[in-house]
Predicted model as a PDB file, atoms N, CA, C, CB and O in Angstrom, pLDDT in the B-factor column:
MODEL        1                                                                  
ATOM      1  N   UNK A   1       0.856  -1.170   0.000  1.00 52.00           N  
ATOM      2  CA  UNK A   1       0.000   0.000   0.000  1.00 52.00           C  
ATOM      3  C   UNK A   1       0.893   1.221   0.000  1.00 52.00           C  
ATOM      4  CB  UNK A   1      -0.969   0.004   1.219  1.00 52.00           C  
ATOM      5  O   UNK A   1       1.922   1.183   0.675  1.00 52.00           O  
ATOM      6  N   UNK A   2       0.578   2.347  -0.728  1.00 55.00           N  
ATOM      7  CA  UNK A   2       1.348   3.670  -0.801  1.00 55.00           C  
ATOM      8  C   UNK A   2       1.096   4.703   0.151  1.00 55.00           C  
ATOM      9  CB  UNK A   2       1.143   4.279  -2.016  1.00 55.00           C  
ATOM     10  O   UNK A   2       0.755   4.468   1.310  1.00 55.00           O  
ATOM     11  N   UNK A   3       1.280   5.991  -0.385  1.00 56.00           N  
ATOM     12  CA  UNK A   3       1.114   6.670   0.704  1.00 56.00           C  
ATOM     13  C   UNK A   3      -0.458   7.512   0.397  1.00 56.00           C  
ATOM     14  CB  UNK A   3       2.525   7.627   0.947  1.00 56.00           C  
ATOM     15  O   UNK A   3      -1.112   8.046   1.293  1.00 56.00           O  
ATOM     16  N   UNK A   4      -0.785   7.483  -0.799  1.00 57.00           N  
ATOM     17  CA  UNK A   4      -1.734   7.695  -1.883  1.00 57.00           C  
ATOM     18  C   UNK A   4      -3.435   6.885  -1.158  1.00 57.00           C  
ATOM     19  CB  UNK A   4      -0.932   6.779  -3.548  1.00 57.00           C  
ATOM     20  O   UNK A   4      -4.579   7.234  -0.865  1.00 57.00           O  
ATOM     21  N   UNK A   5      -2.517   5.581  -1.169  1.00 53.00           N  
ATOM     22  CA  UNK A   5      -3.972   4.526  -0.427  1.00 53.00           C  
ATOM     23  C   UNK A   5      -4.658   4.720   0.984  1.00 53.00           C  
ATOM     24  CB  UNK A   5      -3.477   2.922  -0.183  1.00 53.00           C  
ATOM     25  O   UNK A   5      -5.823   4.568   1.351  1.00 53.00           O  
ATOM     26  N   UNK A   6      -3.095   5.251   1.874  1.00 52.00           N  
ATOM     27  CA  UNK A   6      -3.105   5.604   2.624  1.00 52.00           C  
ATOM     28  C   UNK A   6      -4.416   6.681   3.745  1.00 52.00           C  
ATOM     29  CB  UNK A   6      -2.161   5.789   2.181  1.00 52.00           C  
ATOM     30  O   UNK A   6      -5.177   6.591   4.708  1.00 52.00           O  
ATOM     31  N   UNK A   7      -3.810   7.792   2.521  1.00 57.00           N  
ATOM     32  CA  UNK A   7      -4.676   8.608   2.457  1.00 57.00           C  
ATOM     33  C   UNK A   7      -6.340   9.090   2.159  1.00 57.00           C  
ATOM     34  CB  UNK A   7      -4.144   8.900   2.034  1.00 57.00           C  
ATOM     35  O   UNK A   7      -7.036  10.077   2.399  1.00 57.00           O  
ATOM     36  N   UNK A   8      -6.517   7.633   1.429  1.00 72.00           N  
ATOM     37  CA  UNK A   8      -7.474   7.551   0.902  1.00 72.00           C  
ATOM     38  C   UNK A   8      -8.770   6.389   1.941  1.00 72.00           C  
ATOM     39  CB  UNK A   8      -6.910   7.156  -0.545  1.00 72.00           C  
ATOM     40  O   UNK A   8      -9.958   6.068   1.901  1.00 72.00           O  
ATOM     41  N   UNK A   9      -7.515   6.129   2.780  1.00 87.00           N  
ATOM     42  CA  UNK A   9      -8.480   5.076   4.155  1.00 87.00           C  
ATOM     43  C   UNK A   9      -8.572   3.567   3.384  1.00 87.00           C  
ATOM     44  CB  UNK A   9     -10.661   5.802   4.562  1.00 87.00           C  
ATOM     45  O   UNK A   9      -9.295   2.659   3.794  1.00 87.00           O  
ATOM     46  N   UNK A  10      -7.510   3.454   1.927  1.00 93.00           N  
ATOM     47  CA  UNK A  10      -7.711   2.347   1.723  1.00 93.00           C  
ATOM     48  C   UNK A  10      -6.628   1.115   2.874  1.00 93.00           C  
ATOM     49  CB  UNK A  10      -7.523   2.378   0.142  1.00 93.00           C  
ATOM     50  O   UNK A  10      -5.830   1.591   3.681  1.00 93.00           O  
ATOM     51  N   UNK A  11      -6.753   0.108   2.774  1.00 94.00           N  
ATOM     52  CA  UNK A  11      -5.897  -0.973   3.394  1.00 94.00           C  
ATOM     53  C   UNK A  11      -5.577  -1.951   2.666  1.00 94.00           C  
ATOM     54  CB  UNK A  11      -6.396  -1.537   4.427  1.00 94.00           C  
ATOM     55  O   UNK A  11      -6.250  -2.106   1.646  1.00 94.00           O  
ATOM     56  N   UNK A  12      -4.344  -3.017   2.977  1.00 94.00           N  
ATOM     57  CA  UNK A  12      -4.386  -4.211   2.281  1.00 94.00           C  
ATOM     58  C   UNK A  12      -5.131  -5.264   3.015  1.00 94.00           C  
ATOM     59  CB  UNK A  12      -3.069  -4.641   1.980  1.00 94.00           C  
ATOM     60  O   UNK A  12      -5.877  -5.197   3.992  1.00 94.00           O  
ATOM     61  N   UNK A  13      -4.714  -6.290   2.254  1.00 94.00           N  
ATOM     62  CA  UNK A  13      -5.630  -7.127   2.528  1.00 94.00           C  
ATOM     63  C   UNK A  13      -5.059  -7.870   4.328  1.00 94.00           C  
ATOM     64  CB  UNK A  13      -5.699  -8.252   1.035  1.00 94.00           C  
ATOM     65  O   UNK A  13      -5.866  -8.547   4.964  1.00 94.00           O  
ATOM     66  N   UNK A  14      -4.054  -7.672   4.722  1.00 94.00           N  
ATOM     67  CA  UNK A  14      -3.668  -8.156   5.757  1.00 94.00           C  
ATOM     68  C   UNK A  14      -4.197  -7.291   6.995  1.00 94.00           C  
ATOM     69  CB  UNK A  14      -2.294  -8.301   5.630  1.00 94.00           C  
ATOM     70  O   UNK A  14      -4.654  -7.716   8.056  1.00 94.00           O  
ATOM     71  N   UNK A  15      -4.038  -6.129   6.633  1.00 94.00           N  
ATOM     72  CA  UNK A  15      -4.763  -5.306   7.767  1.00 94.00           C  
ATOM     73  C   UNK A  15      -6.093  -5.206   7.723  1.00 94.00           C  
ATOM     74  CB  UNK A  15      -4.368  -3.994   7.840  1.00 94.00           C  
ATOM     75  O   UNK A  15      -6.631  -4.736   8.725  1.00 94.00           O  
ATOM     76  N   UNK A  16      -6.910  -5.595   6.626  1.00 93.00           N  
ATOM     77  CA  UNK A  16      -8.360  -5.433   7.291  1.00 93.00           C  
ATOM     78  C   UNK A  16      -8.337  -6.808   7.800  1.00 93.00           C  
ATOM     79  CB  UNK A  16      -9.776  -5.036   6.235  1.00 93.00           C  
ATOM     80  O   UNK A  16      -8.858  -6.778   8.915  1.00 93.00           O  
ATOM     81  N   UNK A  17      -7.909  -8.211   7.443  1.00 93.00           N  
ATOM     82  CA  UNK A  17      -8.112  -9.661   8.005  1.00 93.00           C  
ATOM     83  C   UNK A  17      -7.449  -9.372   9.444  1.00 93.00           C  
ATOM     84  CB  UNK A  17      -7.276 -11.028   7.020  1.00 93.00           C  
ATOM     85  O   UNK A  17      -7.537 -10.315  10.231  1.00 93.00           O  
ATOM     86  N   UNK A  18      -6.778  -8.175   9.924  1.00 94.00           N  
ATOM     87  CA  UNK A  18      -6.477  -8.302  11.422  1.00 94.00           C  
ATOM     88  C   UNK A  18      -7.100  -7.188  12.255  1.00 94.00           C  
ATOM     89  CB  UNK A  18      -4.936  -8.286  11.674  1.00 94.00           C  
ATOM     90  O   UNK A  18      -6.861  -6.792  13.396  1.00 94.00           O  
ATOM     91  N   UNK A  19      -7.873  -6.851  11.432  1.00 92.00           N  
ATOM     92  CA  UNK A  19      -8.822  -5.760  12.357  1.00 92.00           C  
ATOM     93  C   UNK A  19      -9.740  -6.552  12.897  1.00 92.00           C  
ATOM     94  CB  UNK A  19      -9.634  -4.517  11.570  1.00 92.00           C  
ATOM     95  O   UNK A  19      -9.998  -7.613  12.330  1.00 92.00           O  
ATOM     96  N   UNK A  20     -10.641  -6.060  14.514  1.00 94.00           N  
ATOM     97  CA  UNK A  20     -11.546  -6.300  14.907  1.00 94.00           C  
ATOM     98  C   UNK A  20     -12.518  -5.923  14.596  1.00 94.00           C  
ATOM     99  CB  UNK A  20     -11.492  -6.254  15.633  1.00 94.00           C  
ATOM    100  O   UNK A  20     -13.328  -5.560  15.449  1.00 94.00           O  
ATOM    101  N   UNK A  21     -12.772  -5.873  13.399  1.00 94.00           N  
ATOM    102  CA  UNK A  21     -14.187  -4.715  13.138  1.00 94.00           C  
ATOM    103  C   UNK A  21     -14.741  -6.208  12.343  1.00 94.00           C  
ATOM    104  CB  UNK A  21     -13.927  -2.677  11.816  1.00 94.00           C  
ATOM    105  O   UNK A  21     -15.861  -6.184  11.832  1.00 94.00           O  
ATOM    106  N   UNK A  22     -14.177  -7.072  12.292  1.00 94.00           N  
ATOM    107  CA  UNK A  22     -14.896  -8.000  11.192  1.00 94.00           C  
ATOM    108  C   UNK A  22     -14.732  -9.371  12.261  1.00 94.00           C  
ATOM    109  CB  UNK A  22     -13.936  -8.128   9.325  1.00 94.00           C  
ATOM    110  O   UNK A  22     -13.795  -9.474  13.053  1.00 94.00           O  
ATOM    111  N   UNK A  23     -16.125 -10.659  12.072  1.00 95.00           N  
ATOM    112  CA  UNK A  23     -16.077 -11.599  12.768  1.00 95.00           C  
ATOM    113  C   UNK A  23     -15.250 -12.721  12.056  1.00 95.00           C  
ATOM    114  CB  UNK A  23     -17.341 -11.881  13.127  1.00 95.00           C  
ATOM    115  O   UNK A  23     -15.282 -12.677  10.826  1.00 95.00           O  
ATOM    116  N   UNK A  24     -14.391 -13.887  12.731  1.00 95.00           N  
ATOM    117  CA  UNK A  24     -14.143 -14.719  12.183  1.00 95.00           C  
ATOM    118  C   UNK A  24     -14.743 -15.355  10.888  1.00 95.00           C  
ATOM    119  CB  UNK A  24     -14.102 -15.226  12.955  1.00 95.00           C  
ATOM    120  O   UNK A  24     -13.936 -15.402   9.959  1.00 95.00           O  
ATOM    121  N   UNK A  25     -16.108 -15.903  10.604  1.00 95.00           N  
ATOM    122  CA  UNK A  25     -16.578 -15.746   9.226  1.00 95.00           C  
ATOM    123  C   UNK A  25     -16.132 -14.880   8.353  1.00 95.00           C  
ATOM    124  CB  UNK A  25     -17.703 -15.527   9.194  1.00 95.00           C  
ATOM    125  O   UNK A  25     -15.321 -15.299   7.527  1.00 95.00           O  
ATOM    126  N   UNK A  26     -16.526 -13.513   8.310  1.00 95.00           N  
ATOM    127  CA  UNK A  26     -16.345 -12.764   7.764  1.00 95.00           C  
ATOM    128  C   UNK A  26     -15.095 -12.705   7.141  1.00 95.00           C  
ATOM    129  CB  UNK A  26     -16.665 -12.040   8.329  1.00 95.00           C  
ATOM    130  O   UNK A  26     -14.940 -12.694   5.920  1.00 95.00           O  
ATOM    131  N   UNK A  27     -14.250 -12.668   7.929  1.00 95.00           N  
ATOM    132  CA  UNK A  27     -12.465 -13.019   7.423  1.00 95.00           C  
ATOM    133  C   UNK A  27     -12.462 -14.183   6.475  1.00 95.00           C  
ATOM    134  CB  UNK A  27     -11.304 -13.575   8.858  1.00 95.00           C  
ATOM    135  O   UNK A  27     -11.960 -14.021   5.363  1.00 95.00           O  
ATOM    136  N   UNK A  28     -12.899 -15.165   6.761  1.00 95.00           N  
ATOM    137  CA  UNK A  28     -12.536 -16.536   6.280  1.00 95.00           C  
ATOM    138  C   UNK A  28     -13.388 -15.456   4.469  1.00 95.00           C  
ATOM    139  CB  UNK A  28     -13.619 -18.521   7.439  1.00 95.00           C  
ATOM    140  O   UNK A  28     -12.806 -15.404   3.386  1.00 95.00           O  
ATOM    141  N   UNK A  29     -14.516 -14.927   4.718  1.00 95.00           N  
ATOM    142  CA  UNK A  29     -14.940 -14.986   3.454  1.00 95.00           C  
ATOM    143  C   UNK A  29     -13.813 -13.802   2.631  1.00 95.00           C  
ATOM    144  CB  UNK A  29     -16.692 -14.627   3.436  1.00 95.00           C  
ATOM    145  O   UNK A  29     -13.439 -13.850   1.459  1.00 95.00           O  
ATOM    146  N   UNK A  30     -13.505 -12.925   3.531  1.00 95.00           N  
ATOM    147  CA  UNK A  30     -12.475 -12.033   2.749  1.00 95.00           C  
ATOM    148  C   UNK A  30     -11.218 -12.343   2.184  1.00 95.00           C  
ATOM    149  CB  UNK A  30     -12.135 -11.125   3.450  1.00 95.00           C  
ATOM    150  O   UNK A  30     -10.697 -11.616   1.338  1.00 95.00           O  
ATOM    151  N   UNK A  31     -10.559 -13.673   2.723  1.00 95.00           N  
ATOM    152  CA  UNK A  31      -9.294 -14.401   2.439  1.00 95.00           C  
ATOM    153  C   UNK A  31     -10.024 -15.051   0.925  1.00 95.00           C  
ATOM    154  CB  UNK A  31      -8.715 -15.700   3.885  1.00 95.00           C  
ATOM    155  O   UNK A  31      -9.495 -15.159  -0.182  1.00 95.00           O  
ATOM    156  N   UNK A  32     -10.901 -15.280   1.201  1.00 94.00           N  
ATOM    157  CA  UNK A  32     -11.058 -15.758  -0.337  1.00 94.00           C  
ATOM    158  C   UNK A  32     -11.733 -14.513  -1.361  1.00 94.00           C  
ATOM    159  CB  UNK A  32     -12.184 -17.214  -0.356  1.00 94.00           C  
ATOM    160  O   UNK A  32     -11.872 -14.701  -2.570  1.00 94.00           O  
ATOM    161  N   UNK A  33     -12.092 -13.326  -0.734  1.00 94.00           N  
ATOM    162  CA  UNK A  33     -12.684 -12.442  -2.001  1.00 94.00           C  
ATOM    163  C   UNK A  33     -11.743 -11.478  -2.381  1.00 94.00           C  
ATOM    164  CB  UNK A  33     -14.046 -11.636  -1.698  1.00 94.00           C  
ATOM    165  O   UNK A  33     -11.674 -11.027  -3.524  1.00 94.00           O  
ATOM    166  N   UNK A  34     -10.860 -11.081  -1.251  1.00 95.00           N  
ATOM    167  CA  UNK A  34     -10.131  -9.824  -1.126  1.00 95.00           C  
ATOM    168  C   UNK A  34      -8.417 -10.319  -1.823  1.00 95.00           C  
ATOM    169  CB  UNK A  34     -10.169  -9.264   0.789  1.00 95.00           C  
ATOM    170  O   UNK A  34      -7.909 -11.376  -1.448  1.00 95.00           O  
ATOM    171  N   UNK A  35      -7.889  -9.645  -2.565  1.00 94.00           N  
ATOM    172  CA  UNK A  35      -6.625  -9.854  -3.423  1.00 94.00           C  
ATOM    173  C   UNK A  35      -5.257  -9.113  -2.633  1.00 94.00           C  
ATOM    174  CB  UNK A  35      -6.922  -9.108  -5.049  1.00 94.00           C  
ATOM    175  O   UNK A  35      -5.442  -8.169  -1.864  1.00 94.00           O  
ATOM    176  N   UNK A  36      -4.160  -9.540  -2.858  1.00 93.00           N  
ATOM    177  CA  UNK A  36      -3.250  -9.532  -1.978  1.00 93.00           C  
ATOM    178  C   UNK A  36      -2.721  -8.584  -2.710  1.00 93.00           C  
ATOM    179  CB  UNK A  36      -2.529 -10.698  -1.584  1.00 93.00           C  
ATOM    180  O   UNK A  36      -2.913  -8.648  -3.924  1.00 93.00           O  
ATOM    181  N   UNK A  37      -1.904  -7.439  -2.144  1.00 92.00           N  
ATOM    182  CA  UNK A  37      -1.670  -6.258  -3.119  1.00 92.00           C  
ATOM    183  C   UNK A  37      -2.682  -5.164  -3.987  1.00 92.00           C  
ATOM    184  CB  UNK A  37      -1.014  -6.872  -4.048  1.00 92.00           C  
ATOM    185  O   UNK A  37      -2.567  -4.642  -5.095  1.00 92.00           O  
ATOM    186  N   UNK A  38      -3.306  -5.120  -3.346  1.00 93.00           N  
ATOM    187  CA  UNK A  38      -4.879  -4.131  -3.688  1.00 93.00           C  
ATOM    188  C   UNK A  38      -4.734  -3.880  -2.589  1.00 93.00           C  
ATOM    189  CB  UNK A  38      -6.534  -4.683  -4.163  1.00 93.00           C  
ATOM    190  O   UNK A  38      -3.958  -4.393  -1.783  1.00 93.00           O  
ATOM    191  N   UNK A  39      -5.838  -2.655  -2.383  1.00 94.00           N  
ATOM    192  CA  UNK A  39      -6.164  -1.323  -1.545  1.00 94.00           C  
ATOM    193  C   UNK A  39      -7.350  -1.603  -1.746  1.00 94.00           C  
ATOM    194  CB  UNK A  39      -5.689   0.203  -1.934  1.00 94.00           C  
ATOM    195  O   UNK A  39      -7.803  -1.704  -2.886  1.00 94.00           O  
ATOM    196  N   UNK A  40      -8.317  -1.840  -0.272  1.00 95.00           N  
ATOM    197  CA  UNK A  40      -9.363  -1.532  -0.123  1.00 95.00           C  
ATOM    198  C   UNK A  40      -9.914  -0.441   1.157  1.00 95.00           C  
ATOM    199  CB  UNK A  40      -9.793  -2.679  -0.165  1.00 95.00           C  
ATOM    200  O   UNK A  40      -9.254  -0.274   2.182  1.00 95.00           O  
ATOM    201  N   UNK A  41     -10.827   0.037   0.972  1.00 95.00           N  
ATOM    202  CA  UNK A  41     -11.999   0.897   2.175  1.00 95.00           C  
ATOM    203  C   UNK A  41     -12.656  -0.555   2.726  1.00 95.00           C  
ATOM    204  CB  UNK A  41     -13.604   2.254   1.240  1.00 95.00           C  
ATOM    205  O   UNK A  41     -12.812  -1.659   2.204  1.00 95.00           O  
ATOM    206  N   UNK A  42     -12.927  -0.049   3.903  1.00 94.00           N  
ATOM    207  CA  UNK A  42     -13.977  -0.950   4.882  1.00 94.00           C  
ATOM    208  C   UNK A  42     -15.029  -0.984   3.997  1.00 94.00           C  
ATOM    209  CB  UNK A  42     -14.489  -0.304   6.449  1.00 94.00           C  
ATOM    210  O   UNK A  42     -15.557  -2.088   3.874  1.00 94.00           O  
ATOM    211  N   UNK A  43     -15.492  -0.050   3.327  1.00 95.00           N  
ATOM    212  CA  UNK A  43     -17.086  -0.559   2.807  1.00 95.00           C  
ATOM    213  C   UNK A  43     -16.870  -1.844   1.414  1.00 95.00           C  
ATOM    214  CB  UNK A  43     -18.131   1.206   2.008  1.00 95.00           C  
ATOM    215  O   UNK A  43     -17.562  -2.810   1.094  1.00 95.00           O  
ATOM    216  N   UNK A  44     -15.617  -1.289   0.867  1.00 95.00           N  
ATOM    217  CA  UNK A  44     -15.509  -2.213  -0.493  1.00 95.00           C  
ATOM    218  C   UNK A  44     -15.314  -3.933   0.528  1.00 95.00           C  
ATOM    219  CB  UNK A  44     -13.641  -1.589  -1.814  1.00 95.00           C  
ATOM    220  O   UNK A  44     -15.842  -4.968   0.121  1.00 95.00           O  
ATOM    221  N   UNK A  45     -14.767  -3.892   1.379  1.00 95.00           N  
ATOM    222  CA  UNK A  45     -14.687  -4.635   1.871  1.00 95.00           C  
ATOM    223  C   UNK A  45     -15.688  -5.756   2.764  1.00 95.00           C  
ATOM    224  CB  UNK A  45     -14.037  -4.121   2.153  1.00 95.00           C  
ATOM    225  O   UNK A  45     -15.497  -6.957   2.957  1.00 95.00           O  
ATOM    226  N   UNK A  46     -16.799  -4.888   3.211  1.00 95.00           N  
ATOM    227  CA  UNK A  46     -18.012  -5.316   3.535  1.00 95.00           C  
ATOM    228  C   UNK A  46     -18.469  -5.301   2.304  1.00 95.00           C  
ATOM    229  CB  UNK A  46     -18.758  -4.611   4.508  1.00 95.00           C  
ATOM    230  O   UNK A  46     -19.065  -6.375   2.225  1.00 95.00           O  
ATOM    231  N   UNK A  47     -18.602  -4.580   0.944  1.00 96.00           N  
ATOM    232  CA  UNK A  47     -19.762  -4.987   0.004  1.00 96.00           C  
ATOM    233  C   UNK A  47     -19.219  -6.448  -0.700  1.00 96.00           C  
ATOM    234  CB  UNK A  47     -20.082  -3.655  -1.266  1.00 96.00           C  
ATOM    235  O   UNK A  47     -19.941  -7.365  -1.092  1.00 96.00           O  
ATOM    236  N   UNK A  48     -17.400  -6.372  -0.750  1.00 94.00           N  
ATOM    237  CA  UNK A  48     -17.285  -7.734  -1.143  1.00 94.00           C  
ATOM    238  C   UNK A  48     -17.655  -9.236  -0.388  1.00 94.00           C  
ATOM    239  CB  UNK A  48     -16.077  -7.730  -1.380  1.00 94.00           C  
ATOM    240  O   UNK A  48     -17.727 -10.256  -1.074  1.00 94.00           O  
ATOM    241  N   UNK A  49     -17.852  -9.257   0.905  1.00 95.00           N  
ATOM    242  CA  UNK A  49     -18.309 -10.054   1.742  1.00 95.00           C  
ATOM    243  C   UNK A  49     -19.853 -10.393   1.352  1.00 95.00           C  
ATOM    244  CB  UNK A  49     -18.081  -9.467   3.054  1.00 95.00           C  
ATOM    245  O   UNK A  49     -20.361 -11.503   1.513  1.00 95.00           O  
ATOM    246  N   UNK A  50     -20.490  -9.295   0.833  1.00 95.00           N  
ATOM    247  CA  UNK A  50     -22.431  -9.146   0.968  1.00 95.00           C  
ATOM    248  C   UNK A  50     -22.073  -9.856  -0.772  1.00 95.00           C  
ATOM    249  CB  UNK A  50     -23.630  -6.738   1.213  1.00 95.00           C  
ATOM    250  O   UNK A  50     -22.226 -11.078  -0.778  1.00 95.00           O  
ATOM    251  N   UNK A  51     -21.732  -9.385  -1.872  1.00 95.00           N  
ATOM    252  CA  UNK A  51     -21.816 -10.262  -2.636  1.00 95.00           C  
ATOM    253  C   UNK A  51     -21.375 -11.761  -2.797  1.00 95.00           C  
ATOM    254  CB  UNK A  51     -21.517  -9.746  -3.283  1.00 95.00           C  
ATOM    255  O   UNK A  51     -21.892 -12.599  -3.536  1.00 95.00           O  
ATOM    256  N   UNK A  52     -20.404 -11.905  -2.022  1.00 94.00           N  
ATOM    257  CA  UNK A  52     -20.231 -13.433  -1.761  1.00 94.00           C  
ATOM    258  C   UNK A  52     -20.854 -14.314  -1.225  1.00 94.00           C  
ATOM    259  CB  UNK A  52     -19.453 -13.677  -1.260  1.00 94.00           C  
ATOM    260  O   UNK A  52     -20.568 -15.501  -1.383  1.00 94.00           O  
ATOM    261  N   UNK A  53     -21.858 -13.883  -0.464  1.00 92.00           N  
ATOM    262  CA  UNK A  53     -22.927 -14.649   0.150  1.00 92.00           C  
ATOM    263  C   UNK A  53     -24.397 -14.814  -0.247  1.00 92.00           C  
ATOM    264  CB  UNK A  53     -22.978 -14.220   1.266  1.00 92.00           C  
ATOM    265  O   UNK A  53     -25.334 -15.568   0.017  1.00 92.00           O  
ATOM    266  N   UNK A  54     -24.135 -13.713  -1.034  1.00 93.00           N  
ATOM    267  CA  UNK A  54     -25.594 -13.444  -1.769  1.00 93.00           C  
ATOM    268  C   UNK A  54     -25.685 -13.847  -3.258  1.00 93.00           C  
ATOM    269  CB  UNK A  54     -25.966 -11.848  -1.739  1.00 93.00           C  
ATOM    270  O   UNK A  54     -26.660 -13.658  -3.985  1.00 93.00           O  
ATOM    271  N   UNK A  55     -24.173 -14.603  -3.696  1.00 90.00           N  
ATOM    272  CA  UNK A  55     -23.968 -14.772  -5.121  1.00 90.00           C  
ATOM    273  C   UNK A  55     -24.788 -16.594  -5.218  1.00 90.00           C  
ATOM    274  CB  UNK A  55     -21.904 -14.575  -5.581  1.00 90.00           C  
ATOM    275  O   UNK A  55     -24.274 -17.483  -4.539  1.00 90.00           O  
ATOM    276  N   UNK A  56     -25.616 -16.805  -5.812  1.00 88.00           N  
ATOM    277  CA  UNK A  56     -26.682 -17.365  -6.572  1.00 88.00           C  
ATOM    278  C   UNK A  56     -25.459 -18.737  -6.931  1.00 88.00           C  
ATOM    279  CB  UNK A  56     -27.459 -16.177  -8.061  1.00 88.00           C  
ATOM    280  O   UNK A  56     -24.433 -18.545  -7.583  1.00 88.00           O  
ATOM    281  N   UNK A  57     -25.904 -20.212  -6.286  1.00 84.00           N  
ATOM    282  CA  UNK A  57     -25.265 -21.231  -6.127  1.00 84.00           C  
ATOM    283  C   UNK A  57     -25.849 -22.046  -7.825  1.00 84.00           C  
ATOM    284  CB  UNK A  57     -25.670 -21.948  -4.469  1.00 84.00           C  
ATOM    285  O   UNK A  57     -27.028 -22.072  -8.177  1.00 84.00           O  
ATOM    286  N   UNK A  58     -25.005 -22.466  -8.410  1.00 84.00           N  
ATOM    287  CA  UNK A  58     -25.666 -23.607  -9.697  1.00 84.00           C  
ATOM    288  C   UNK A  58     -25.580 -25.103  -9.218  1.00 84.00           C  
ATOM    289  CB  UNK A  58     -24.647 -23.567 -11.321  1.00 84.00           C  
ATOM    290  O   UNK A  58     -25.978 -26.009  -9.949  1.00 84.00           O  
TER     291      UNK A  58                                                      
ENDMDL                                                                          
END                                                                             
């Protein structure tokens, strides 16, 4: 992450999986949605969690 992302309240993916703001589930689902070397916000981060659960099984 830069200083750019920083600024912007984005995070990588290691620091939102070690924040307390998210429950064990939740993590487990972000290790699999969230990409290693990207910058995310808490919300991109909760909306990627809400589409993963809500994505339509075949």
């Amino acid at each position: 992450m830069n200083t750019d992302e920083a600024e912007l309240g984005r995070f990588g993916k290691k620091q939102i999986m070690s924040s307390s703001l998210f429950s064990p589930q939740e993590k487990d689902v972000m290790d699999v949605v969230l990409q290693d070397g990207n910058g995310y916000t808490l919300d991109e981060a909760k909306e990627g969690i809400k589409l993963f659960l809500t994505k339509e099984v075949f």
